[in-house]
C-alpha positions as CSV (number, residue, x, y, z in Angstrom):
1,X,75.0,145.3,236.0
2,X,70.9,144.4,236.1
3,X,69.1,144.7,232.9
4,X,66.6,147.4,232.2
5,X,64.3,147.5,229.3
6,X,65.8,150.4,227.3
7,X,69.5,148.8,227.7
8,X,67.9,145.6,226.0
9,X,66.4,147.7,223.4
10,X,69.5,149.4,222.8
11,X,71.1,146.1,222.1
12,X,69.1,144.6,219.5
13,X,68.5,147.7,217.3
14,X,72.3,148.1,217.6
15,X,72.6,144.6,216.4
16,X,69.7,145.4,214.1
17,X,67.6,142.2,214.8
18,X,64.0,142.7,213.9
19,X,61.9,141.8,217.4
20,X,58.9,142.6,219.5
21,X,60.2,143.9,222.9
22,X,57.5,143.9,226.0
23,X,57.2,143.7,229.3
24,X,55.0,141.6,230.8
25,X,52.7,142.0,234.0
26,X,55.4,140.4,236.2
27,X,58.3,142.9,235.0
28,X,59.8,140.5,232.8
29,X,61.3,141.5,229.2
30,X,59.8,139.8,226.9
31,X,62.0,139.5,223.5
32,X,60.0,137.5,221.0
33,X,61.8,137.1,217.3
34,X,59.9,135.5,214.5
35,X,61.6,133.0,212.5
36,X,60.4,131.1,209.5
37,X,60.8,128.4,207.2
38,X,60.7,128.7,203.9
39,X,58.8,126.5,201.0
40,X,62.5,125.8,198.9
41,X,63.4,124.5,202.4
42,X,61.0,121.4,202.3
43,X,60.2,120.9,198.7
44,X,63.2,120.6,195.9
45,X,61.1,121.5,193.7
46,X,58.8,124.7,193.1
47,X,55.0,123.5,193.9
48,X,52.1,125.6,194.2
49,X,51.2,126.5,197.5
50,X,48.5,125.0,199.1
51,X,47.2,122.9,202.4
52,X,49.7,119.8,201.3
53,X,52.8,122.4,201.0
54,X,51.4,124.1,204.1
55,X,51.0,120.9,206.3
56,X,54.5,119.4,205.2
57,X,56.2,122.9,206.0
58,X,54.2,122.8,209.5
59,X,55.1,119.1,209.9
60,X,59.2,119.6,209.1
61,X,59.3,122.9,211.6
62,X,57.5,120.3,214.5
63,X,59.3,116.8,214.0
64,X,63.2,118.5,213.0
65,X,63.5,122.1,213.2
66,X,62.0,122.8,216.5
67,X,63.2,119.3,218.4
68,X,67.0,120.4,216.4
69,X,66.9,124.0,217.8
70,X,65.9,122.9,220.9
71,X,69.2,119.8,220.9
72,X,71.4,122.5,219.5
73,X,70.4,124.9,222.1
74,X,71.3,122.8,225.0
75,X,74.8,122.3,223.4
76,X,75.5,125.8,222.5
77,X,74.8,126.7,226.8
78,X,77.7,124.6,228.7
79,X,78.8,127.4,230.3
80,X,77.0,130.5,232.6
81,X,73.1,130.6,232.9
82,X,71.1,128.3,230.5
83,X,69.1,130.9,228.3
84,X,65.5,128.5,227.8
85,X,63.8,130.4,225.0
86,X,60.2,129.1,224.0
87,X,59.4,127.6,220.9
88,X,56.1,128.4,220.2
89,X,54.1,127.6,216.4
90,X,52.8,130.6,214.6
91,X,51.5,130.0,211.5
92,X,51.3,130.1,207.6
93,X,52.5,133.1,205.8
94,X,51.2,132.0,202.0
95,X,52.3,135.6,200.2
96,X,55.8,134.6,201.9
97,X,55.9,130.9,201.1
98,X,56.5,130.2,205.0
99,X,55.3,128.9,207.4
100,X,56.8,131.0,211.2
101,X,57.3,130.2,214.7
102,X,58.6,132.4,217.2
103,X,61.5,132.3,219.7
104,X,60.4,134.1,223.2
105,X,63.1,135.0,225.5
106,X,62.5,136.1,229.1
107,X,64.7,138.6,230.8
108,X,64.1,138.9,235.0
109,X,65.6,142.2,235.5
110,X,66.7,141.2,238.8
111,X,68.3,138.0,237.3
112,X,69.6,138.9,234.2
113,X,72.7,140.9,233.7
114,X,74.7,142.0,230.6
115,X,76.1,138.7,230.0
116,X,73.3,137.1,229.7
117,X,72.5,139.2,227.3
118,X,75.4,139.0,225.0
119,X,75.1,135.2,225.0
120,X,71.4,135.2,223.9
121,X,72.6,137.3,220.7
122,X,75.5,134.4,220.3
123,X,72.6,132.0,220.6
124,X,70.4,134.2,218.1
125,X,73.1,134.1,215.5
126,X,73.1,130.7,215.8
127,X,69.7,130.1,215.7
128,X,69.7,131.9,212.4
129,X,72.2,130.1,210.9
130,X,70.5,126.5,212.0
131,X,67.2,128.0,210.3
132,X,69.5,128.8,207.2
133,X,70.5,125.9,206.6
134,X,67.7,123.5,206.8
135,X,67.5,121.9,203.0
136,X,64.9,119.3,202.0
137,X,65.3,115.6,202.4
């Protein structure tokens, strides 16, 4: 069974993952979920924020956390459709002591089918969890 926008909807508030679902000019889905890293994640200890804490926090999500999600990825997808979600860099949230990037995944409603679906929230899950567990060096 194709996609449709609503059923894709239906999925994630079901699975109550917070993302922005659009549709784009081509009639692609668009599912883009925020993610972020947290200060405790690259500093031990507890630092004020400012543009050192802010650059090392952008620095660790460019040189590990994005090049590891995209490694882990890969590995997670050796069977069925590869899903190729973007990586894209946000930026600093102070109040929050993060720093986010987003995950954009792309459904072709002629291309896509429930499946495909189901594996991007197995690959979600696991995203999460690699984002959990990033500690500093």
């Amino acid at each position: 069974m194709l996609l449709s926008k609503e059923r894709i909807v239906e999925v994630f508030d079901q699975e109550q993952i917070n993302v922005e679902i659009t549709e784009n000019k081509m009639g692609n889905i668009v599912v883009s979920r925020m993610c972020e890293l947290y200060k405790h994640q690259v500093f031990a200890q507890d630092i004020p924020w400012d543009d050192t804490v802010e650059n090392a926090i952008k620095e660790k999500v460019s040189i590990a956390v994005k090049p590891a999600l995209r490694k882990m990825i890969v590995a997670e997808q050796q069977h069925g459709k590869p899903i190729k979600p973007i990586l894209t860099l946000a930026g600093p949230l102070p109040s929050r002591n993060s720093f986010t990037f987003d995950l954009v995944f792309m459904f072709r409603p002629d291309q896509h089918d429930e499946q495909i679906l189901q594996d991007t929230l197995k690959l979600i899950y696991k995203i999460d969890e690699y984002i959990a567990s990033v500690q500093p060096a």
